[in-house]
C-alpha positions in Angstrom: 20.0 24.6 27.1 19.7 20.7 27.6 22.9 18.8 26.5 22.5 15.9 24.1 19.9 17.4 22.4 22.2 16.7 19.0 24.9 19.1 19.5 27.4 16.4 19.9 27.8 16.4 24.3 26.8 13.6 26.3 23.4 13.0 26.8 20.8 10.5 25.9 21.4 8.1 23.5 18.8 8.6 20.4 19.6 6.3 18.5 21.6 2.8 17.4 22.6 2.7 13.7 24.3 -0.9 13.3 24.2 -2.1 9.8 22.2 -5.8 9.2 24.9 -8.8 9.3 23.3 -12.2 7.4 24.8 -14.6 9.5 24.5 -17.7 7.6 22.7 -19.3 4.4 19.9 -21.1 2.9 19.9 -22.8 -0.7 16.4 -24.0 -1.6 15.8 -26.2 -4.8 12.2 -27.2 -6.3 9.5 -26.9 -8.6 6.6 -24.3 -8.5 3.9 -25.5 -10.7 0.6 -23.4 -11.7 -1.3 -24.7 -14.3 -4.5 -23.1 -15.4 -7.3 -24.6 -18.3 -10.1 -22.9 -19.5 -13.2 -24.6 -20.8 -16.2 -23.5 -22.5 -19.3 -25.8 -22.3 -21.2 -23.9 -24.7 -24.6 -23.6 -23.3 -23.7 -24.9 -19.8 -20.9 -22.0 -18.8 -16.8 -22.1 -18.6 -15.0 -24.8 -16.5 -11.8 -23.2 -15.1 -9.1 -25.7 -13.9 -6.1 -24.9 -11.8 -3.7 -26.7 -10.1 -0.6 -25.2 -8.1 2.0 -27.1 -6.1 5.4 -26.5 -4.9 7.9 -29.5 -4.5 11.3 -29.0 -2.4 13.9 -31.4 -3.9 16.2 -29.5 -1.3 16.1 -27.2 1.5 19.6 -26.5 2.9 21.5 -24.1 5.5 23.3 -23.3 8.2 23.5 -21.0 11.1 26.8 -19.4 10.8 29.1 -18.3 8.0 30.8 -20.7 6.8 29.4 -23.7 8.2 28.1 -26.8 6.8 24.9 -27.1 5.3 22.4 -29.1 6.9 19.3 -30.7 4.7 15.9 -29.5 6.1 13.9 -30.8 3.4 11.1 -32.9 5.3 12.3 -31.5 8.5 9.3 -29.2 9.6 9.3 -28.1 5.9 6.6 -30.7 3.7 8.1 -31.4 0.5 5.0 -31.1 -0.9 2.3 -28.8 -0.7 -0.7 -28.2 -3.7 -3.8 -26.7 -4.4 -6.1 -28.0 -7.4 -9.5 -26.1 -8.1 -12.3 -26.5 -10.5 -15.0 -24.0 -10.9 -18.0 -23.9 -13.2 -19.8 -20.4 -13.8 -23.3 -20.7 -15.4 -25.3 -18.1 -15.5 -25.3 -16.1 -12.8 -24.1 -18.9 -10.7 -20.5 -20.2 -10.0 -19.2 -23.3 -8.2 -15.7 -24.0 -6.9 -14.1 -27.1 -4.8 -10.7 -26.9 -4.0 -8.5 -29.7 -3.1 -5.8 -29.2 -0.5 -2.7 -31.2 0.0 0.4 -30.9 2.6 2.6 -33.9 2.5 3.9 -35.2 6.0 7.2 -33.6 7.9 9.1 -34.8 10.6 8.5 -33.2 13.9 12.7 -32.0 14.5 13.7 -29.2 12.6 17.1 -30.7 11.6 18.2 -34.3 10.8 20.7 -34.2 13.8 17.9 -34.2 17.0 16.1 -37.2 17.7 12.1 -37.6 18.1 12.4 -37.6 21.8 14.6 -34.1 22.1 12.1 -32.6 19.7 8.4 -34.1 20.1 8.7 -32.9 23.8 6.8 -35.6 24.7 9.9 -38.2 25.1 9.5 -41.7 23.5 6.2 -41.6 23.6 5.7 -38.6 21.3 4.8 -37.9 17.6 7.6 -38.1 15.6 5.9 -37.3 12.2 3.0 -35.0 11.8 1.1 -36.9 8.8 0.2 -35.9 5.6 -3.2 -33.6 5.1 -5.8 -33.5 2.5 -8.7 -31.4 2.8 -11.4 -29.6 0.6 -13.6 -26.4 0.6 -16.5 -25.8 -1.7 -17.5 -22.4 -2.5 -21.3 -21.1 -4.6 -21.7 -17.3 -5.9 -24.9 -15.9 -7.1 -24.7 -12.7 -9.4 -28.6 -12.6 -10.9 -29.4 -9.2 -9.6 -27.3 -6.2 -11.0 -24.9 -5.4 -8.2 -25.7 -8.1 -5.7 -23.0 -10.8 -5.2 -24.5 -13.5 -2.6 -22.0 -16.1 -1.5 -21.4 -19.0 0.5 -18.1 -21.2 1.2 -18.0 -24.3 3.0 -14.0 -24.6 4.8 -13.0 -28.3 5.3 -16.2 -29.9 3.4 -15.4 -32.9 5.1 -13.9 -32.5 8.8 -10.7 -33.5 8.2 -9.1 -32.6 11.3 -5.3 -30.6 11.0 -2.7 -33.3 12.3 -1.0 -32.8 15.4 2.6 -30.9 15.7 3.7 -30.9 19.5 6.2 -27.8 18.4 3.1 -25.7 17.5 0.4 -27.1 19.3 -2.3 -27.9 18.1 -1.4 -27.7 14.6 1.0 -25.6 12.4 -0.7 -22.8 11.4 2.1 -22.0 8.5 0.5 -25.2 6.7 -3.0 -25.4 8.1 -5.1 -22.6 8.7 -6.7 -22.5 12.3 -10.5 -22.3 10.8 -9.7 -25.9 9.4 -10.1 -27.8 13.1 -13.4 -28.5 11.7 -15.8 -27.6 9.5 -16.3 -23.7 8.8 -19.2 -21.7 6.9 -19.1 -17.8 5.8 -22.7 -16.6 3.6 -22.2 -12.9 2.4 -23.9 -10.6 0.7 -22.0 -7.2 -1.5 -24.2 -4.9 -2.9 -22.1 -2.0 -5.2 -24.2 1.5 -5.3 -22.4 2.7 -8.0 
């Protein structure tokens, strides 16, 4: 028969079992906040408010066991970053707008490499990619028994992503690549049963 086949002669190798090493660590500090309030307008619907918004007061590590930690907190991490809805239902009708917020990050990814050795554009590159605010507006329509129609309007306002010459054009971790300008989607769901 053929040899390696499992028997425990040479052969081919089937496999590499090498157990996972975490080499290094990473401490994050912060608040998550999610807050939701619920209206009713009596005869005009239900306002539903939400805000939710992470803040890093620290974002630390290190490559290596045992090495010092470095603070990365504003370094291609945003300190900030929140979300705050409203959204009136009336009827068979509902309306959202949702605010979006990213606060501004250095281009370098640690404290210790300067604008021209990250921006790859020398001197004359970005050193900051700016803070972002942006807003979507979304309708629904539910007035005939299993018909959802819906429309949402991305980026209301054309508020273009900000530039990050590490991730060109923009990061995509922070701001989604349908929000380079203004975006539409209409549907229509209709459940059968």
């Amino acid at each position: 028969g053929e040899r390696g086949a499992g028997d425990g002669l040479p052969g081919q190798i089937q496999a590499i079992s090498i157990p996972f090493f975490n080499n290094g660590e990473t401490q994050v500090k912060g608040v998550d906040l999610d807050l939701l309030y619920v209206a009713s307008l009596g005869d005009m619907g239900r306002l539903r408010n939400r805000v939710n918004a992470t803040y890093y007061s620290s974002w630390k590590g290190n490559g290596e066991d045992g090495a010092p930690l470095t603070e990365f907190v504003s370094y291609r991490v945003p300190r900030v970053l929140a979300n705050a809805s409203t959204e009136w239902s009336y009827r068979a009708w509902t309306v959202s707008l949702i605010g979006h917020y990213v606060r501004g990050y250095n281009v370098s990814s640690d404290p210790r490499v300067t604008c021209a050795q990250a921006s790859l554009l020398g001197t004359a590159g970005f050193c900051k990619v700016p803070a972002r605010a942006w807003a979507d507006l979304a309708v629904q329509w539910t007035g005939i028994k299993n018909l959802t129609l819906s429309a949402v309007i991305q980026n209301l306002f054309d508020k273009k992503s900000p530039l990050d010459p590490l991730s060109r054009p923009a990061n995509f971790t922070f701001h989604s690549p349908l929000y380079r300008s203004v975006y539409a989607t209409f549907g229509a769901t209709y459940k059968f049963w």
